[in-house]
DOROSE-920160 format. One record per residue: x, y, z of N, C-alpha, C in turn; residue number from 1. Coordinates in steps of 0.2 Angstrom, whole numbers, plus 2048, in hexadecimal, padded with zeros to 3 digits. Atoms other than C-alpha are relative to their C-alpha. Example, Ala and Ser with C-alpha at 12.3 -4.5 7.8 and 13.67 -1.06 7.14 Angstrom:
% DOROSE-920160
+------+------+------+-------+-------+-------+------+------+------+------+
| n.px | n.py | n.pz | ca.px | ca.py | ca.pz | c.px | c.py | c.pz | resi |
+------+------+------+-------+-------+-------+------+------+------+------+
|  804 |  7FA |  800 |   83E |   7EA |   827 |  804 |  806 |  800 |    1 |
|  7FC |  7FA |  7FF |   844 |   7FB |   824 |  7FC |  805 |  803 |    2 |
+------+------+------+-------+-------+-------+------+------+------+------+
% end
This chain:
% DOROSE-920160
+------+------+------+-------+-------+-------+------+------+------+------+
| n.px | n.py | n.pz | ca.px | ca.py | ca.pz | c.px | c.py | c.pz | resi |
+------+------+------+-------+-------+-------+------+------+------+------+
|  804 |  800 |  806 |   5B7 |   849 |   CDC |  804 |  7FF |  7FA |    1 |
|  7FC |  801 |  808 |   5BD |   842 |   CCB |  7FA |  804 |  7FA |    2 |
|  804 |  7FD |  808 |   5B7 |   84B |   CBB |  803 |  801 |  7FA |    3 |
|  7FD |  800 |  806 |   5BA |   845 |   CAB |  7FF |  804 |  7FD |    4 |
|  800 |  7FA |  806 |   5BB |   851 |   C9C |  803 |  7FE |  7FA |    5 |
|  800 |  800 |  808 |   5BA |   84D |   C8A |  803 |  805 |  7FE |    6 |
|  7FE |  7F9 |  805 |   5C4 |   85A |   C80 |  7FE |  7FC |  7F9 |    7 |
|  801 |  7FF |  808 |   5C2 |   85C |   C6E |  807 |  7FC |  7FD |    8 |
|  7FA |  802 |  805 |   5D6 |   856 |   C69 |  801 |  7F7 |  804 |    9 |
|  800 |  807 |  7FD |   5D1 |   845 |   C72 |  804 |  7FD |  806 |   10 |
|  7FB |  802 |  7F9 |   5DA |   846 |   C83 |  7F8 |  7FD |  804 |   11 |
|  804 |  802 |  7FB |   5D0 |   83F |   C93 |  805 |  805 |  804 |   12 |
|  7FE |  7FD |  7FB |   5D4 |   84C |   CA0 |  7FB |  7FE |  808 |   13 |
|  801 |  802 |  7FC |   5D1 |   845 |   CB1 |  801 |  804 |  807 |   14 |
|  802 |  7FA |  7FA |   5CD |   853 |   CBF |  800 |  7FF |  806 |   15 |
|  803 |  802 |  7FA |   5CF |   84F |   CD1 |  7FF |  807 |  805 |   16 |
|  800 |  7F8 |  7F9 |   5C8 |   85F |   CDF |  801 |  7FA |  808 |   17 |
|  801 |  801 |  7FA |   5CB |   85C |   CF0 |  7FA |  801 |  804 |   18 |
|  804 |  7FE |  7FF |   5BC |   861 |   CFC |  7FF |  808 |  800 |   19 |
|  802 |  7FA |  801 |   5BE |   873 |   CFA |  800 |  801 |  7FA |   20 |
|  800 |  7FD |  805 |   5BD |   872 |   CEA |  807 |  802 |  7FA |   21 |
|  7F7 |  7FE |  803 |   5D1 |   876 |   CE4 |  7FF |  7F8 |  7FE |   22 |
|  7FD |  808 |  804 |   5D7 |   86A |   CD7 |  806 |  7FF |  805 |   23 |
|  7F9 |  802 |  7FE |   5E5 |   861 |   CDD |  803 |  7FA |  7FC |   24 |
|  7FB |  807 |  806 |   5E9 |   853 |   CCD |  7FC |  802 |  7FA |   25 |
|  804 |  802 |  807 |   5E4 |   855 |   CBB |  806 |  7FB |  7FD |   26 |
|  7FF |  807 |  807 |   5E8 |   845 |   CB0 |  7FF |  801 |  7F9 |   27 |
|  802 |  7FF |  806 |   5E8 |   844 |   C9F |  800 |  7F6 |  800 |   28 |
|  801 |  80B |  800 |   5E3 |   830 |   C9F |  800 |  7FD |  7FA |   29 |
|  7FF |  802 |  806 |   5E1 |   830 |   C8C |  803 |  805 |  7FA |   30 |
|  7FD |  7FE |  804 |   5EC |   836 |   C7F |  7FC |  7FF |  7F9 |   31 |
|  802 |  801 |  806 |   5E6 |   83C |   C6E |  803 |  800 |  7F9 |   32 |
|  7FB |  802 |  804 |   5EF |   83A |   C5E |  804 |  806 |  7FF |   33 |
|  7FC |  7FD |  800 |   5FC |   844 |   C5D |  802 |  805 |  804 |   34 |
|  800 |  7FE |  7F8 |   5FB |   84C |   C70 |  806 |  7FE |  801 |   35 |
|  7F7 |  801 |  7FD |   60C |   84E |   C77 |  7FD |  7FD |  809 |   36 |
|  7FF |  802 |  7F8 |   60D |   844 |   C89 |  804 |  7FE |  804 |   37 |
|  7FC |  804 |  7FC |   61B |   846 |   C8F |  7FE |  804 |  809 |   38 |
|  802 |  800 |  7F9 |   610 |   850 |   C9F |  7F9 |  7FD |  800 |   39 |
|  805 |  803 |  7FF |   602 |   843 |   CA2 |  7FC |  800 |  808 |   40 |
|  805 |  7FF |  7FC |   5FD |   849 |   CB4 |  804 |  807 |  803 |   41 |
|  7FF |  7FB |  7FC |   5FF |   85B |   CBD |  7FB |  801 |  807 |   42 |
|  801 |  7FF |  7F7 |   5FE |   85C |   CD3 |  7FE |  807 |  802 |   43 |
|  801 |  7FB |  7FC |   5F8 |   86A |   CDD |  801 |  7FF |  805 |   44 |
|  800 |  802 |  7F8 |   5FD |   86C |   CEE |  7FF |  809 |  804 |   45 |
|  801 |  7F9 |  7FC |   5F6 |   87C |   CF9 |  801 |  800 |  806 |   46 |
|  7FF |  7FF |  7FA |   5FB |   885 |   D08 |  7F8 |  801 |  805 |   47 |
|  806 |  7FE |  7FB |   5F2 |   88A |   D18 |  7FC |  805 |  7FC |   48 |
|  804 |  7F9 |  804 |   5EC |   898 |   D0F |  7FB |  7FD |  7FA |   49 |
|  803 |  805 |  805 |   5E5 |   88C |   D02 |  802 |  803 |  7FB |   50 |
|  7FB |  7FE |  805 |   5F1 |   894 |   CF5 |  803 |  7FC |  7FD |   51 |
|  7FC |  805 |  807 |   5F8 |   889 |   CE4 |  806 |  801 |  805 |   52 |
|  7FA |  7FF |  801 |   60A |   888 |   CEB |  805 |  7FB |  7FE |   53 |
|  7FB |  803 |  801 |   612 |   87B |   CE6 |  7FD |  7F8 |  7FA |   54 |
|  801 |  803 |  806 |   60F |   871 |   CD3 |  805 |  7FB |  7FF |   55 |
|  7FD |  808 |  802 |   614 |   85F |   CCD |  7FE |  7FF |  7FB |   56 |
|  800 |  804 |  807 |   615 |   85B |   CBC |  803 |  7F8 |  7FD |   57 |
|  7FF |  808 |  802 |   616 |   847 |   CB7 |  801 |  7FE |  7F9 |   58 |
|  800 |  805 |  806 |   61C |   83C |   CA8 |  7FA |  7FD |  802 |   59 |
|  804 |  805 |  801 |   60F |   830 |   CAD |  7FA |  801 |  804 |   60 |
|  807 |  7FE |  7FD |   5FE |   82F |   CB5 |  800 |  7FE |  808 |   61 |
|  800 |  804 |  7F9 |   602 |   826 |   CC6 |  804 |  805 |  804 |   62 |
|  7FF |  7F8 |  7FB |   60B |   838 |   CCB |  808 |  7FC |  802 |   63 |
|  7FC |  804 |  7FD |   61C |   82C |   CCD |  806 |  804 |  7FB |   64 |
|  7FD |  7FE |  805 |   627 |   835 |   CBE |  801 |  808 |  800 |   65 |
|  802 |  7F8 |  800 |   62A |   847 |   CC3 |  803 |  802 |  7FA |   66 |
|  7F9 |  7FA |  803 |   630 |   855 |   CB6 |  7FF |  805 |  800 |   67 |
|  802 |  7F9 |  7FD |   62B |   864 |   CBC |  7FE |  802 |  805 |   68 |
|  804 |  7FF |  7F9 |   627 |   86C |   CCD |  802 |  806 |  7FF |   69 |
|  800 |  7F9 |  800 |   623 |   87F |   CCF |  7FE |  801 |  808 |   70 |
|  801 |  7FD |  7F8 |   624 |   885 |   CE3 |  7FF |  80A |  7FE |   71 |
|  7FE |  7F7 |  7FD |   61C |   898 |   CE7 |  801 |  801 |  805 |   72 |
|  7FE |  7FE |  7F8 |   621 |   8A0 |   CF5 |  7FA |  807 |  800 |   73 |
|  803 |  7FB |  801 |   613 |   8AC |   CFB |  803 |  804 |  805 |   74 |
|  7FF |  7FE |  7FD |   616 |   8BB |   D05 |  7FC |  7FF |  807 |   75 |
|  805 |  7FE |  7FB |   60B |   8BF |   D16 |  7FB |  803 |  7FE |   76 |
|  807 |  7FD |  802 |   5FE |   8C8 |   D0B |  7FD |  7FA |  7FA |   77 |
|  801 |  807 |  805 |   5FB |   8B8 |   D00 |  802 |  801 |  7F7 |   78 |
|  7FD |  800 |  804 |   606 |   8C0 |   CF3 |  805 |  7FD |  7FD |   79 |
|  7FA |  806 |  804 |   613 |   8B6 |   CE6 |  804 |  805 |  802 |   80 |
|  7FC |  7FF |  7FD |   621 |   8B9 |   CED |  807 |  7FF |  7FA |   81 |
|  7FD |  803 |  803 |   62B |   8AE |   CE4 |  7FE |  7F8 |  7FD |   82 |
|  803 |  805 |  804 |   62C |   89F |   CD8 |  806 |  7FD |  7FE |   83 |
|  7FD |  804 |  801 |   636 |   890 |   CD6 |  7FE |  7F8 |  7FC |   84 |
|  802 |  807 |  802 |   638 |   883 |   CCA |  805 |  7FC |  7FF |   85 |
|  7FB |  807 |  800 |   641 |   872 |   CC7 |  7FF |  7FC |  7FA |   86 |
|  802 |  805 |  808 |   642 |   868 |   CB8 |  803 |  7F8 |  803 |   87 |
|  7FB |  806 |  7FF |   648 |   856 |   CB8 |  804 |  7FE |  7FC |   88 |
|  7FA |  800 |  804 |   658 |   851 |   CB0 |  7FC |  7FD |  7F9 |   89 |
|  801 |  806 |  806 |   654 |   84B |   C9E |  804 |  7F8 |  802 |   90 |
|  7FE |  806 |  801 |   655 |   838 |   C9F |  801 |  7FB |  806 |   91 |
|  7FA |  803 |  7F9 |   65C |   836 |   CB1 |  7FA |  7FA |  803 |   92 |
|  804 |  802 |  7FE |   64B |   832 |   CB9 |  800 |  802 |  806 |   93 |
|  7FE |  7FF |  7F9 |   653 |   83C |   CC7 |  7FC |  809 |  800 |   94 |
|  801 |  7F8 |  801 |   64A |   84D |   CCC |  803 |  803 |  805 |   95 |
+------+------+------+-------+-------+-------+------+------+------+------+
% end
C-alpha cells in the first residue's frame, strides 16, 4: 500500500505498509522550499515478533545511499534491550 501525504511545509511523504499493516519505507518524494534532504527515505525492518529492529536512513529515495542505521536488540520478553547505531563516514559513501 502507498499513501501519499501532503504536509503543510510542501513535502510529499510517500508511505509504504506491508500486509500487516507495519510501515516499512517512508519517502519524502518532494522537497519544499527550504526542507533540509539530506534524509530523503527511512527503512523498517521487523523481527519474528514483528518488532521495529532494525532502521535505515537514506540520502536519496532509491534506499541506495545509507547514513544511518539503528539495530534494537530485544530481550525474550519483547523488551529493548539494546540499541545500536551507525553513521556513514561524511563524504566517503562508505557505511
Amino acid at each position: 500500500m502507498v499513501d501519499p501525504v501532503p504536509r503543510t511545509d510542501c513535502r510529499v511523504i510517500t508511505t509504504v505498509l506491508y500486509t500487516a499493516g507495519r510501515e516499512i519505507s517512508d519517502t519524502v518524494t518532494t522537497l519544499g522550499a527550504g526542507v533540509d534532504g539530506s534524509v530523503r527515505r527511512i527503512d523498517t525492518a521487523y523481527n519474528n515478533q514483528g518488532l521495529a529492529y532494525l532502521y535505515t536512513s537514506y540520502a536519496d529515495t532509491a534506499g541506495t545511499q545509507i547514513v544511518n542505521q539503528v539495530e534494537n536488540i530485544y530481550t525474550g520478553l519483547d523488551q529493548l534491550a539494546f540499541q545500536y547505531q551507525a553513521a556513514a563516514s561524511p563524504g566517503s559513501g562508505e557505511f
